[in-house]
C-alpha angles and dihedrals in degrees: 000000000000097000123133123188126197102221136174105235107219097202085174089057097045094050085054108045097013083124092058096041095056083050109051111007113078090207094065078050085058111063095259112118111211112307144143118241104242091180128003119212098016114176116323101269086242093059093050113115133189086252090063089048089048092056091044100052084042090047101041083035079063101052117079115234105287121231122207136159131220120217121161149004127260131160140219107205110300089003143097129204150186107235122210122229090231128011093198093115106041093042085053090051097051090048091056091040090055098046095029094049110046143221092035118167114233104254099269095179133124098266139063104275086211086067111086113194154147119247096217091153146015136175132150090243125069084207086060092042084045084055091049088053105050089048095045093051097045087052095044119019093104083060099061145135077034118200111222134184127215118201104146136066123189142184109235114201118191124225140173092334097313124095120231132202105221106175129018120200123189126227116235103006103126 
């Protein structure tokens, strides 16, 4: 495959609930540590130029650290995911990703682009994802609402069924 992603790498989250992610998300499978999805697809991973990695470190060295907090479940069908308690600054930061890095394709994927959220979870059977949620809440519910901090972006390209992180950009570094 030939797909990139631009994700926000949330290094907080992954330190707290990197057990049930390798478990149950096939992204953590995969290779892909906790993260939001900030642009899929982004380019195809063939058509990406230093210039375009220029602009990105320039673009992600401008944006402060961004602080969100995650504070409930919710699904899409056959997945379950971490909701935030505001979606002001990530949607802020796909909009100017979107006018400040160009060309960008419009998302194309399965689920609504206006619904940040965090994969922690998927499986074909709502019994099964009923299952998820009971055992991530028992294990984590003392945790919530959960303050995390982004400071990365990177560039996930997916191969032959992993997901790589290509290029990493780090928030605030001028």
């Amino acid at each position: 495959m030939n797909h990139t992603a631009l994700v926000l790498m949330l290094r907080d989250l992954n330190q707290v609930i990197h057990p049930y992610l390798e478990q149950h998300s096939p992204a953590a499978g995969a290779g892909l540590d906790a993260h939001l999805t900030l642009l899929f697809p982004f380019l195809p991973y063939d058509q990406i130029d230093e210039s375009h990695l220029q602009r990105l470190g320039l673009f992600f060295k401008k944006q402060d650290p961004l602080k969100i907090s995650l504070v409930g479940t919710a699904r899409f069908p056959g997945q379950l995911y971490l909701t935030l308690s505001h979606e002001s600054g990530i949607t802020r930061l796909v909009t100017a990703v979107r006018t400040e890095i160009t060309p960008l394709p419009v998302n194309t994927g399965q689920y609504s682009a206006g619904t940040p959220h965090v994969t922690i979870a998927r499986s074909g059977s709502d019994a099964a994802l009923n299952r998820l949620e009971g055992l991530f809440w028992q294990q984590y519910r003392h945790l919530f609402p959960l303050g995390v901090t982004i400071r990365e972006a990177a560039l996930i390209h997916e191969q032959h069924g992993r997901l790589y992180p290509r290029h990493t950009f780090s928030f605030g570094v001028a």
